[in-house]
Each structure stands twice: as structure tokens, then as C-alpha cells.
Backbone and ligand atoms as CSV (ligand in chain L), in Angstrom:
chain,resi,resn,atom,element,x,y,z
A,1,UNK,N,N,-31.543,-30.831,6.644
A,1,UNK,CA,C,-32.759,-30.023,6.514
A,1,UNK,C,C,-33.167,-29.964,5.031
A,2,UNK,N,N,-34.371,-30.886,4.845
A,2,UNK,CA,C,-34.768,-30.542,3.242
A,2,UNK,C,C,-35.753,-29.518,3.158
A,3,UNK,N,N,-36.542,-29.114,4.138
A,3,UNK,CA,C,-37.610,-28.092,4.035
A,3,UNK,C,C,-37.139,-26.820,4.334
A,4,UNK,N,N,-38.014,-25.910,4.521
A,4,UNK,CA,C,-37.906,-24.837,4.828
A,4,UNK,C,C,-38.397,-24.754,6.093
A,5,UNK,N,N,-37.024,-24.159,7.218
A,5,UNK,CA,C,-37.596,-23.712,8.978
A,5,UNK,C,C,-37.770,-22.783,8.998
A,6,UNK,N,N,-38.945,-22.507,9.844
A,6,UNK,CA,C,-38.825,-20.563,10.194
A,6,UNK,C,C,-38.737,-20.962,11.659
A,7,UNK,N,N,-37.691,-20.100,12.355
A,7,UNK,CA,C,-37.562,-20.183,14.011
A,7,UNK,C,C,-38.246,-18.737,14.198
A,8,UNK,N,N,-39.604,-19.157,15.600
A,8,UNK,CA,C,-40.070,-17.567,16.144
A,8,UNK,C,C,-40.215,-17.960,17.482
A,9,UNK,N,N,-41.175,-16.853,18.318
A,9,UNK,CA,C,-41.034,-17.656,19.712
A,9,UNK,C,C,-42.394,-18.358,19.416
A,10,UNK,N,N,-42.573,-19.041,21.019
A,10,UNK,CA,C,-44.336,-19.643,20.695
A,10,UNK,C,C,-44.947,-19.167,20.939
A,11,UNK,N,N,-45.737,-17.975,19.685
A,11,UNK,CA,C,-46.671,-17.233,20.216
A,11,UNK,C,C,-47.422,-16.765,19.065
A,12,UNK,N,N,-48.704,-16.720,19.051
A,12,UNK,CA,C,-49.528,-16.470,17.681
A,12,UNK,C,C,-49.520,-15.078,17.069
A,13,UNK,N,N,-48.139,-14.308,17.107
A,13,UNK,CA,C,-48.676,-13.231,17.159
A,13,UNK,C,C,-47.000,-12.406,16.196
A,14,UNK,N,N,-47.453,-11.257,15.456
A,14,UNK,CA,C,-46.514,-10.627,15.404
A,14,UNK,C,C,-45.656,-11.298,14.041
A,15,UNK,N,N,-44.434,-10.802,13.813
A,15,UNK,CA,C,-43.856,-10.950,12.589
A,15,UNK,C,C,-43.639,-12.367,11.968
A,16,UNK,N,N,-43.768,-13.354,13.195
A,16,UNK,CA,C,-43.286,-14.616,12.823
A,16,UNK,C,C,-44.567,-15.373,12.640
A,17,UNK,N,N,-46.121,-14.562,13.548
A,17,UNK,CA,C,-47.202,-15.306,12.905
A,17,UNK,C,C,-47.570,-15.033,11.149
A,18,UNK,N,N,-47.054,-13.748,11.048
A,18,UNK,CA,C,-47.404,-13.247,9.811
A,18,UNK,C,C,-46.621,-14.489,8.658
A,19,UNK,N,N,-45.090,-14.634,9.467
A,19,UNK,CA,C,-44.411,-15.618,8.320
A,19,UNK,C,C,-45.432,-16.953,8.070
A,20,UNK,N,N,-45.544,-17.321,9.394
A,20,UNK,CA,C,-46.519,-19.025,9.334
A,20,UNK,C,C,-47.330,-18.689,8.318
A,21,UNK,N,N,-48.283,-17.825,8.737
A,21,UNK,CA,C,-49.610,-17.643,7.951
A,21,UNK,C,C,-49.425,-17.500,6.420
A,22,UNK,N,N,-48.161,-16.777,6.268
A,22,UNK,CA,C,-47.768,-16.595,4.600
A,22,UNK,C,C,-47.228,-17.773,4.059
A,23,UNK,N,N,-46.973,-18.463,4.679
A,23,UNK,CA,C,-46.079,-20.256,4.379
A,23,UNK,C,C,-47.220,-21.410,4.131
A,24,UNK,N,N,-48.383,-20.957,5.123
A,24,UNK,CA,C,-49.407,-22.204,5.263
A,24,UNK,C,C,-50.182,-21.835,4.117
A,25,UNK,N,N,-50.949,-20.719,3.826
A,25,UNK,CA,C,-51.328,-20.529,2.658
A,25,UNK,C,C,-51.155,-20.459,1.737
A,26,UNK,N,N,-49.238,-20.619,1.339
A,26,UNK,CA,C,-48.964,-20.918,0.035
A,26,UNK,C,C,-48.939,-22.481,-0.056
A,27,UNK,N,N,-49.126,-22.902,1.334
A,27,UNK,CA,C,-48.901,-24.405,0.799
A,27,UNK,C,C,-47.727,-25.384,1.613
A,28,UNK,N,N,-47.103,-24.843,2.026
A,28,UNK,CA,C,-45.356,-24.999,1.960
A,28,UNK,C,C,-45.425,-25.855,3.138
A,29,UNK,N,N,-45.175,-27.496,3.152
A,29,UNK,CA,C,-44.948,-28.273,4.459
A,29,UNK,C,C,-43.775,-27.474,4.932
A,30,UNK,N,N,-42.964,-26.979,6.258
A,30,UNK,CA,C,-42.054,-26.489,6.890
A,30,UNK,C,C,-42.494,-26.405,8.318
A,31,UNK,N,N,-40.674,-26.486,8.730
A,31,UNK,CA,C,-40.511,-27.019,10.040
A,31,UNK,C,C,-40.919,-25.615,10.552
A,32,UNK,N,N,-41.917,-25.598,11.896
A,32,UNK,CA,C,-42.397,-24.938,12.522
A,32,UNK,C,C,-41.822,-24.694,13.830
A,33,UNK,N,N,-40.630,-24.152,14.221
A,33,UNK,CA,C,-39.303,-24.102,15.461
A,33,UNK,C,C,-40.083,-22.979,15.741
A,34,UNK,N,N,-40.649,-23.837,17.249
A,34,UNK,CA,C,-41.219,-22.549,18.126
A,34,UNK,C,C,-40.306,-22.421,19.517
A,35,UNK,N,N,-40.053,-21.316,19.729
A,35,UNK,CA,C,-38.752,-21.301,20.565
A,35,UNK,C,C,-39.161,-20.643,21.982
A,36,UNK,N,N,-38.830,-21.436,22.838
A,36,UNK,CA,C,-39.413,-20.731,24.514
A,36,UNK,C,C,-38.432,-19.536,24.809
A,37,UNK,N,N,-39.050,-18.757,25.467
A,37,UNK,CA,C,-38.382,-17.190,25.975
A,37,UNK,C,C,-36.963,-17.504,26.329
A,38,UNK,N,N,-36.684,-18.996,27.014
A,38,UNK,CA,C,-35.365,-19.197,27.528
A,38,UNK,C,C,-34.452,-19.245,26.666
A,39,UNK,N,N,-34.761,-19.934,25.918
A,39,UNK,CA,C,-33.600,-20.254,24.704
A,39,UNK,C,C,-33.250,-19.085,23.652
A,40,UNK,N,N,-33.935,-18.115,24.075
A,40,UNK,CA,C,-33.739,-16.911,22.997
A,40,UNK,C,C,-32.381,-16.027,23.410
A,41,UNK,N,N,-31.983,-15.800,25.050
A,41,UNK,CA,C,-30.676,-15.430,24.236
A,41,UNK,C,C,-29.813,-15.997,24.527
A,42,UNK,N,N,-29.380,-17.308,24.014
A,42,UNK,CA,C,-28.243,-17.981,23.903
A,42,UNK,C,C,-28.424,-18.166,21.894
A,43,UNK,N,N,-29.807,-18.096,21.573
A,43,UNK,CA,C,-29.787,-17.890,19.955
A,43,UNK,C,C,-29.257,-16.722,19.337
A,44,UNK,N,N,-29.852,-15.579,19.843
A,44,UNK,CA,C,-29.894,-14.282,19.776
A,44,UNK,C,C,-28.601,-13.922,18.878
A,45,UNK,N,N,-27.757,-13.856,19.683
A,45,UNK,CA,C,-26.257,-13.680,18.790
A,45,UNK,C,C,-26.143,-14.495,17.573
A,46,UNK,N,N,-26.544,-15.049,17.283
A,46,UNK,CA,C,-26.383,-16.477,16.417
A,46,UNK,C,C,-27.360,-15.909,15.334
A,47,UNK,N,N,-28.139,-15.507,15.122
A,47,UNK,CA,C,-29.105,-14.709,14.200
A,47,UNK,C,C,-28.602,-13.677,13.350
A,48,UNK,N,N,-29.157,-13.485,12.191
A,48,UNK,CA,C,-28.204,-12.503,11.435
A,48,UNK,C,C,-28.571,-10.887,11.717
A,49,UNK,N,N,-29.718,-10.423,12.467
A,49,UNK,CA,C,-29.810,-9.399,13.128
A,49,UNK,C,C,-30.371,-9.471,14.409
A,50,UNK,N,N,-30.074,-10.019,15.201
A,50,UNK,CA,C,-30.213,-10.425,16.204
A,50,UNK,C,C,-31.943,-10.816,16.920
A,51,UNK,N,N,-32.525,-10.890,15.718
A,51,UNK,CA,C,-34.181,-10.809,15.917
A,51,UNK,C,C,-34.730,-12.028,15.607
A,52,UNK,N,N,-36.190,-12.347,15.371
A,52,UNK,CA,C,-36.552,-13.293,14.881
A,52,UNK,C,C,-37.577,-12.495,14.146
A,53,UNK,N,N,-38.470,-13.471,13.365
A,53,UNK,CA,C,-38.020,-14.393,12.997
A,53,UNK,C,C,-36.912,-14.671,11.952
A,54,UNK,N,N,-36.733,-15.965,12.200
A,54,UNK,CA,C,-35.709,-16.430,10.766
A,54,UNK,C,C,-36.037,-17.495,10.056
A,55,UNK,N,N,-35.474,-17.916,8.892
A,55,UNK,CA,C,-36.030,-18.708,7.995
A,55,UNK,C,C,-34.613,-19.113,7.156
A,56,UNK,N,N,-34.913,-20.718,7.511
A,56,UNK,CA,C,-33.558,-21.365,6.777
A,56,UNK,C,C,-33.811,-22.349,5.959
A,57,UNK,N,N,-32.633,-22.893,5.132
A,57,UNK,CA,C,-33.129,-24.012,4.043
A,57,UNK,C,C,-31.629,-24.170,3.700
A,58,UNK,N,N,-31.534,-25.500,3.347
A,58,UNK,CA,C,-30.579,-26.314,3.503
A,58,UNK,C,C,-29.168,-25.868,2.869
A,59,UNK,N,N,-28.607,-25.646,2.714
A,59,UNK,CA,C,-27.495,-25.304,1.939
A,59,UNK,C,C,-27.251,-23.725,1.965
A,60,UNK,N,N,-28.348,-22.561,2.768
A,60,UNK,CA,C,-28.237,-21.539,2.580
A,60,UNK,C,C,-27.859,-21.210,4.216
A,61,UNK,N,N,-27.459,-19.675,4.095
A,61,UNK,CA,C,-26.923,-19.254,5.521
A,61,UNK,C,C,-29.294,-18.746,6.032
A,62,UNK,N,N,-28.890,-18.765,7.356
A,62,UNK,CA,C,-29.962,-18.184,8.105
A,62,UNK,C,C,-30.297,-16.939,7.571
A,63,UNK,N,N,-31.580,-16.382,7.302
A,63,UNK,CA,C,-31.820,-15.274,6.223
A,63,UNK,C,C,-33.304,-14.624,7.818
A,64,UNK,N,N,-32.910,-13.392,8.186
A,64,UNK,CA,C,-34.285,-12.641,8.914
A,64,UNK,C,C,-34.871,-11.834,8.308
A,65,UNK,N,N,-35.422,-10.944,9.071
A,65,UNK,CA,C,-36.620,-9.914,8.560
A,65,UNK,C,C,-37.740,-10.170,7.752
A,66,UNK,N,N,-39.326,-10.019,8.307
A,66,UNK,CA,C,-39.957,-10.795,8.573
A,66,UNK,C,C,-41.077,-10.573,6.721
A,67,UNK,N,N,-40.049,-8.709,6.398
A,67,UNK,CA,C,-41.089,-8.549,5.045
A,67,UNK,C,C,-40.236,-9.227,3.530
A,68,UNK,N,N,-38.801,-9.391,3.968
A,68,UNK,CA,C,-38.444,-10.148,3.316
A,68,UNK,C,C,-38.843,-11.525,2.984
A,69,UNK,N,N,-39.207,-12.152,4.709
A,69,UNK,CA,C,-39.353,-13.867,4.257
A,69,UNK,C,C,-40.770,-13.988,3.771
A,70,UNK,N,N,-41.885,-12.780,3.189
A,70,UNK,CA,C,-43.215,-12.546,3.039
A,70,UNK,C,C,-42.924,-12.570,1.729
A,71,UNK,N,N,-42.322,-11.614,1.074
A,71,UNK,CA,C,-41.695,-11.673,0.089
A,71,UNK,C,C,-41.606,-12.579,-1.113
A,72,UNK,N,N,-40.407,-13.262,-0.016
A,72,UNK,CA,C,-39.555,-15.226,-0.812
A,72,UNK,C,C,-40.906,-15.898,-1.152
A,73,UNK,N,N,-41.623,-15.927,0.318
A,73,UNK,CA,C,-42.751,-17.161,-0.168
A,73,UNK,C,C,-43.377,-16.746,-0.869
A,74,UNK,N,N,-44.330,-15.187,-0.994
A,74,UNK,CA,C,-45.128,-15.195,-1.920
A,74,UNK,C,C,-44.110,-14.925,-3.491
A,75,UNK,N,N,-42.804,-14.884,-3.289
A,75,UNK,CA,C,-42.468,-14.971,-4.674
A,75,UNK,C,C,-42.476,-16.263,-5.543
A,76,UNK,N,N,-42.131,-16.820,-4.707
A,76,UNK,CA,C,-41.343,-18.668,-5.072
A,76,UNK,C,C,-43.342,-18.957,-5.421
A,77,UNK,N,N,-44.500,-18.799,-4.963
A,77,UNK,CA,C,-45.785,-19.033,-4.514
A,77,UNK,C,C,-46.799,-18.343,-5.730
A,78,UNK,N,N,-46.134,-17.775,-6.246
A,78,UNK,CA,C,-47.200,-16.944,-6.587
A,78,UNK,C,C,-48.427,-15.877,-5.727
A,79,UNK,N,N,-47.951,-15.738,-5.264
A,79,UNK,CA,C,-48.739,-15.132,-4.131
A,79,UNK,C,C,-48.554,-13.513,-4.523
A,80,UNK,N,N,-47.567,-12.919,-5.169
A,80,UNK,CA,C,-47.592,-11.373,-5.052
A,80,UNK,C,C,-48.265,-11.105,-6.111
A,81,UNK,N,N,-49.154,-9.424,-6.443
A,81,UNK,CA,C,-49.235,-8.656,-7.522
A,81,UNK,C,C,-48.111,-9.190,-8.748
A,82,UNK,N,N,-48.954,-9.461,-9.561
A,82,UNK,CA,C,-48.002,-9.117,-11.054
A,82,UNK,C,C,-48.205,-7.343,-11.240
A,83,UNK,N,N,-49.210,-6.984,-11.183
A,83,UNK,CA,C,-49.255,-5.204,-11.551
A,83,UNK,C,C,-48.257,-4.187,-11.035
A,84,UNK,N,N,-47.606,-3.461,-11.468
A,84,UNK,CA,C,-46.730,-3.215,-10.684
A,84,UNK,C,C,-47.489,-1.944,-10.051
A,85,UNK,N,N,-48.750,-1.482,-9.699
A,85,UNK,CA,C,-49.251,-0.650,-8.924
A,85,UNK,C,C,-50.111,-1.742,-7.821
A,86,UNK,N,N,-50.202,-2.400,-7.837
A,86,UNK,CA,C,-50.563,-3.474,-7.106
A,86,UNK,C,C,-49.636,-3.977,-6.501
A,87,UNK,N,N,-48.491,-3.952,-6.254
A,87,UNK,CA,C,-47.437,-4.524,-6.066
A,87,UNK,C,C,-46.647,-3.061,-5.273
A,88,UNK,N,N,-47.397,-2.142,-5.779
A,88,UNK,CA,C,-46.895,-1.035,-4.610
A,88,UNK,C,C,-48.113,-0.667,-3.697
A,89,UNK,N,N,-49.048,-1.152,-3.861
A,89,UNK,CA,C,-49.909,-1.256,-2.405
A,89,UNK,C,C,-49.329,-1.720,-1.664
A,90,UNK,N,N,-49.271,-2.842,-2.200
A,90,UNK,CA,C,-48.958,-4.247,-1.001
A,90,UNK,C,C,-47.363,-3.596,0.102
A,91,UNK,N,N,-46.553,-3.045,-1.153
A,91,UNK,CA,C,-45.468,-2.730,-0.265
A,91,UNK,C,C,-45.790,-1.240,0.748
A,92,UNK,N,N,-46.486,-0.894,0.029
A,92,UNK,CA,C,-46.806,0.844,0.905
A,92,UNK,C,C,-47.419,0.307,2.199
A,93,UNK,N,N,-48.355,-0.805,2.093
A,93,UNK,CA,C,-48.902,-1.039,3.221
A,93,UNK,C,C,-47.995,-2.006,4.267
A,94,UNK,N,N,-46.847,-2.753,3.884
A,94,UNK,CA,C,-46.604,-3.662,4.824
A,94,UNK,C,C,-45.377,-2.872,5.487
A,95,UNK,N,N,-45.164,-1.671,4.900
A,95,UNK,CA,C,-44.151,-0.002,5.277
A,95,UNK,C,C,-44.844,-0.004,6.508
A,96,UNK,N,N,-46.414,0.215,6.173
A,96,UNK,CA,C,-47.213,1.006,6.969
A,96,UNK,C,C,-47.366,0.417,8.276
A,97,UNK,N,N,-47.659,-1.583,7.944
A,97,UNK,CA,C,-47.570,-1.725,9.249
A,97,UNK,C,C,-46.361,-2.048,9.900
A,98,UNK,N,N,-45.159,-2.154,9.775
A,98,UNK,CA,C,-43.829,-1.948,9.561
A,98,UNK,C,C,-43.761,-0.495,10.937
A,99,UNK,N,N,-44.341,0.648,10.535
A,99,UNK,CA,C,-44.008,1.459,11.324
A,99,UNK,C,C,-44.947,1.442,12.850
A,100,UNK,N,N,-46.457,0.830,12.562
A,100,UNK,CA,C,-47.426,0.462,13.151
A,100,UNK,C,C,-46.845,-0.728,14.578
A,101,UNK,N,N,-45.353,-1.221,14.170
A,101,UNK,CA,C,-45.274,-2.290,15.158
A,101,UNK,C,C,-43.664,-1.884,15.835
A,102,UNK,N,N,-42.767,-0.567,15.422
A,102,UNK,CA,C,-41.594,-0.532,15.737
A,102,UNK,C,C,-41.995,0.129,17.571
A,103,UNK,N,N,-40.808,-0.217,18.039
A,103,UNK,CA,C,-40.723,0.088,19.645
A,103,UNK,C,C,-41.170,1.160,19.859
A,104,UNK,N,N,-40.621,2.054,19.094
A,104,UNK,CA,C,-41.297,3.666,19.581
A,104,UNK,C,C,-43.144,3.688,19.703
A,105,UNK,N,N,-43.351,2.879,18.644
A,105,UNK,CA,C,-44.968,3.245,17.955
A,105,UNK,C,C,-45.672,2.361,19.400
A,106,UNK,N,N,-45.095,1.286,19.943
A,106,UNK,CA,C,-46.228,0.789,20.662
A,106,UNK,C,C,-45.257,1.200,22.285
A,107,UNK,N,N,-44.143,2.285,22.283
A,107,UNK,CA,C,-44.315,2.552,24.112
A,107,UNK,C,C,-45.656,3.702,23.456
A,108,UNK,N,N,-45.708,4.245,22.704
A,108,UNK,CA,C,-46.444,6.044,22.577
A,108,UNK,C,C,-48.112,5.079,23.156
A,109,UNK,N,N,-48.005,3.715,22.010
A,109,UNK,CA,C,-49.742,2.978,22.452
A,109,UNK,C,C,-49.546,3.289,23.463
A,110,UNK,N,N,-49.166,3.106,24.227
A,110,UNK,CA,C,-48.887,2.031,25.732
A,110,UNK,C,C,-48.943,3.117,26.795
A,111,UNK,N,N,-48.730,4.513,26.107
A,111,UNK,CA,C,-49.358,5.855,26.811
A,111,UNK,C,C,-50.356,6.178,26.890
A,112,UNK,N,N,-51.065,5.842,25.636
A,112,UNK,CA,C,-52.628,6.457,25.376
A,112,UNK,C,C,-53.251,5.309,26.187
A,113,UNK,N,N,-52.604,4.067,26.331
A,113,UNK,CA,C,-53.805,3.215,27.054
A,113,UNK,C,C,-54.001,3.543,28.469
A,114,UNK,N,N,-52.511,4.017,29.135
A,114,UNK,CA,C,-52.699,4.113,30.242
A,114,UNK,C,C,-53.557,5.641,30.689
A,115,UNK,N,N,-53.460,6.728,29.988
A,115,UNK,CA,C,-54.321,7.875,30.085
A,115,UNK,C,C,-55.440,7.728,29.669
A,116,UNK,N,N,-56.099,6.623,28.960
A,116,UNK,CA,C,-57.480,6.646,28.486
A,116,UNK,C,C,-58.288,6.634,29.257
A,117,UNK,N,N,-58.507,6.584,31.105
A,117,UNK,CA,C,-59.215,6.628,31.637
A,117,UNK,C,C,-59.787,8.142,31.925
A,118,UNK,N,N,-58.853,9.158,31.434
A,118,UNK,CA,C,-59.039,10.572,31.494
A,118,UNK,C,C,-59.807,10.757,30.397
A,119,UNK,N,N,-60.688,12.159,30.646
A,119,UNK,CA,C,-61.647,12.703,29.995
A,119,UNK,C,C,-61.157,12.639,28.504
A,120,UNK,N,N,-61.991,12.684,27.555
A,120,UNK,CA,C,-61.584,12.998,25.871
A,120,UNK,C,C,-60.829,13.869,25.852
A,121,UNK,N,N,-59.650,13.961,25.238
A,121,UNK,CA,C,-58.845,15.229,25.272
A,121,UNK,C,C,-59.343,15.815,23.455
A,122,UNK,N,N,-58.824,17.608,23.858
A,122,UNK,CA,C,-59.250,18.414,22.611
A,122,UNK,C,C,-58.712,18.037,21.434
A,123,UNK,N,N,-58.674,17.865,19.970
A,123,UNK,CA,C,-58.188,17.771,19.142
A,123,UNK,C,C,-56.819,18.081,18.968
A,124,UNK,N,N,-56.753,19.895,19.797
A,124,UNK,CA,C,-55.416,20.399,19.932
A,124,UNK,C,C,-54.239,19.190,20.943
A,125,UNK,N,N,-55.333,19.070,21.842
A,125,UNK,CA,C,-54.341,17.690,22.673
A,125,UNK,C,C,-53.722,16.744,21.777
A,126,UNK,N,N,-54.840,16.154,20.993
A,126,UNK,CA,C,-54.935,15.136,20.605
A,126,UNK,C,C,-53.560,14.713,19.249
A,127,UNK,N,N,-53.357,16.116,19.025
A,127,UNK,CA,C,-51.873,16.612,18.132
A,127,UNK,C,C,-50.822,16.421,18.911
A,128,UNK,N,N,-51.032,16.472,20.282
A,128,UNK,CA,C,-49.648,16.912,20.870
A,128,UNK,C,C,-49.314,15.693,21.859
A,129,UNK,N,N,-50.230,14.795,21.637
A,129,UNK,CA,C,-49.705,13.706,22.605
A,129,UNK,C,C,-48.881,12.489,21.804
A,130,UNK,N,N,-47.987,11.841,22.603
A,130,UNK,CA,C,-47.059,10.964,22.391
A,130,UNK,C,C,-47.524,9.831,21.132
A,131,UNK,N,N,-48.743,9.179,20.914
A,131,UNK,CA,C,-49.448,8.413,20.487
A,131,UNK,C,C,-49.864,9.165,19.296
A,132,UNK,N,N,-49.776,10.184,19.138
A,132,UNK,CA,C,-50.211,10.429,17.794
A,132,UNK,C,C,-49.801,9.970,16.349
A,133,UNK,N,N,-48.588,9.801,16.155
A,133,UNK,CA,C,-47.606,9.117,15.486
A,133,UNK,C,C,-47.974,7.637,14.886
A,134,UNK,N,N,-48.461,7.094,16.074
A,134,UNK,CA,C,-49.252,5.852,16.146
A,134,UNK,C,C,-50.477,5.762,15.144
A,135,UNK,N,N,-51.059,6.563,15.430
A,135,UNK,CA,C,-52.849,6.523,15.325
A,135,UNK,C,C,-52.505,7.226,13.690
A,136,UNK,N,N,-51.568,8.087,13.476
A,136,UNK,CA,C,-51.554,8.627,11.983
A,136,UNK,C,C,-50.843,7.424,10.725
A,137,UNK,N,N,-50.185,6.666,11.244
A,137,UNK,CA,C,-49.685,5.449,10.897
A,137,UNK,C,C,-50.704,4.199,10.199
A,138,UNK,N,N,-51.751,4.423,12.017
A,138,UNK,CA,C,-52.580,3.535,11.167
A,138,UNK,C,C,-53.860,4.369,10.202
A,139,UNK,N,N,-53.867,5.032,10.191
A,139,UNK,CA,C,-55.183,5.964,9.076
A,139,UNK,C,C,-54.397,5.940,8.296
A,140,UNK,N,N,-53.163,6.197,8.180
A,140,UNK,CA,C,-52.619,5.639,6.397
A,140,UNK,C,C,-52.683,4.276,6.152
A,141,UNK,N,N,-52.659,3.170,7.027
A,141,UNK,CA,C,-53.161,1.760,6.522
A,141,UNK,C,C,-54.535,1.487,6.195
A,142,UNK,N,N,-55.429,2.378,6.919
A,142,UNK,CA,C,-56.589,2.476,6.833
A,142,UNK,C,C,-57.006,3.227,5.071
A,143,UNK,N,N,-56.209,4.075,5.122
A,143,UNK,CA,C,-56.297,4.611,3.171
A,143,UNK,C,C,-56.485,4.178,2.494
A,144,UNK,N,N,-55.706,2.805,2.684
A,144,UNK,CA,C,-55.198,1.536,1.320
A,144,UNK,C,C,-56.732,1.175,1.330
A,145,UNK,N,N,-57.740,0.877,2.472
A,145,UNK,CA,C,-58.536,0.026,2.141
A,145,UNK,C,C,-58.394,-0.931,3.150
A,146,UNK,N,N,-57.940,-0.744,3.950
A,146,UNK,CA,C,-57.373,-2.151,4.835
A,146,UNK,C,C,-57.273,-1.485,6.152
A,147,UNK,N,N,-58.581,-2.523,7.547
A,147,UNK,CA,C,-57.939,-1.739,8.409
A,147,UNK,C,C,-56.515,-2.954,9.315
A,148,UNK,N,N,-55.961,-2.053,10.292
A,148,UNK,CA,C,-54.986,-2.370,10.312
A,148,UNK,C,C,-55.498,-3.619,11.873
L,1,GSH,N1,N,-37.712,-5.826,11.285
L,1,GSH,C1,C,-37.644,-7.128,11.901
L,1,GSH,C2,C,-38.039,-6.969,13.361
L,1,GSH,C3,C,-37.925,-8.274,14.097
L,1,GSH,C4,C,-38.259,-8.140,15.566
L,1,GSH,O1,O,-38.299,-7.038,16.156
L,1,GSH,N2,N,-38.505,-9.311,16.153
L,1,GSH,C5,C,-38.817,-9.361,17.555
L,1,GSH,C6,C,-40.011,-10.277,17.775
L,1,GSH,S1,S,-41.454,-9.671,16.883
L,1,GSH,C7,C,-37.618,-9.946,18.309
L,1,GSH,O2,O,-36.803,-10.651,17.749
L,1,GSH,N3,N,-37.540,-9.638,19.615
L,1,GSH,C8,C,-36.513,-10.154,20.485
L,1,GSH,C9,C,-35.283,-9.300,20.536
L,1,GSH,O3,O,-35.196,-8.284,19.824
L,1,GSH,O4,O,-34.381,-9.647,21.324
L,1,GSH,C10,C,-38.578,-8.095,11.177
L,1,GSH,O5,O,-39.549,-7.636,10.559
L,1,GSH,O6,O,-38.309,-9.303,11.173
């Protein structure tokens, strides 16, 4: 392996599209291991936190987590803030969507979608339901300037 692989599943979406997209725009020819649902858990164990994506290169062990491998490339790339308040946007926000995508944050979505056919609920509701957590998550990504 002389390039750089990132293994995700095949699907345009989510932590491992974010890696592609951060790899293609710096430039970086790399092997693109798109992996079918089947083969994921006989990999699974084999991963250094049992997730994807991952990202390898020749002589090094398998390295995951998806704001780290955002990171490498835009470090090696030039791609990050030199400012170092610029350089804490970028991280406040990829926190932000970080919390915007963990399991808890999208079963709470996955409540509000299914009750959305019910009337507008009151503001006071609107505090006390499961999804709120969610929706306050993203209005702080929305702060930066960026919607989510
Ligand atoms: N914090 C990790 C989360 C990785 C993660 O949850 N990956 C999901 C796909 S987006 C996964 O591997 N799911 C399969 C599994 O957990 O078995 C990251 O940013 O890379």
C-alpha cells in the first residue's frame, strides 16, 4: 500500500463521506474501500474502535475517528486555520456536529419525526420533549454562521 486507504461503507453519507470529501479536495489520489453491510462484522473487531471510518498508510497501524482523519488531511494539506481563533471555530463546530450525529441525538430526531404529524406543540412542550437536545445542538452550529 503506497497511498492512503480510507475503508467506509458504500454510502454517500456521514463520517466517512465527510473523510472522502476532505481527501478529494485536498487533492490526495487514495484508495477508496467501500465496504458492503456484509463484510462489516467480520471487520468490525479488526478496527481500532470498532467503527468506521478508518484510514491506513503503509507502514502505519489502522488509525479511526472520523475528526481526527479531517484533521491529518487538512494538516499534511494545508487546509486548516493558521489563526488560532479560527482554528477554534472550526473545532467548536465539528464538536457541534459531533454531537448533532451521536445515537442518542438522532433516536430523540427520530421522535420528533414520528410525532410531527400532531398539532404544533407549546414552547413549554417544546422544552420538554425528547428532541430538544437535538434542535439546541444544531442552533449552536447555526451561531458559528453555518447551517448544519
Ligand atoms: N466518533 C466516530 C464514530 C464512528 C461511527 O459511529 N461510525 C459508524 C458509521 S457513521 C459505524 O462504524 N457504524 C457501525 C458500527 O458501529 O458497528 C467517528 O467520528 O469516526
Amino acid at each position: 500500500m503506497t497511498k492512503l486507504k480510507l475503508t467506509y461503507f458504500d454510502a454517500p453519507t456521514s463520517r466517512g463521506e465527510e473523510c472522502r470529501l476532505a481527501l478529494f479536495v485536498a487533492g490526495i489520489d487514495f484508495e477508496d474501500h467501500r465496504l458492503a453491510r456484509a463484510e462489516w462484522t467480520a471487520l468490525k473487531p479488526t478496527t481500532p474502535f470498532g467503527s468506521l471510518p478508518v484510514l491506513e498508510l503503509a507502514g502505519k497501524p489502522p488509525v479511526s475517528q472520523s475528526n481526527a482523519i479531517l484533521a491529518y488531511v487538512g494538516r499534511q494539506h494545508g487546509l486548516l486555520p493558521t489563526d488560532a481563533w479560527e482554528a477554534l471555530r472550526l473545532e467548536s463546530l465539528l464538536s457541534a456536529c459531533e454531537t448533532c450525529v451521536t445515537p442518542s441525538a438522532k433516536r430523540s430526531a427520530s421522535k420528533i419525526r414520528k410525532s410531527s404529524s400532531s398539532a404544533a406543540p407549546s414552547s413549554s412542550k417544546v422544552r420538554s420533549r425528547p428532541g430538544h437536545a437535538t434542535w439546541k445542538s444544531r442552533s449552536r452550529v447555526r451561531s458559528l454562521g453555518v447551517r448544519p
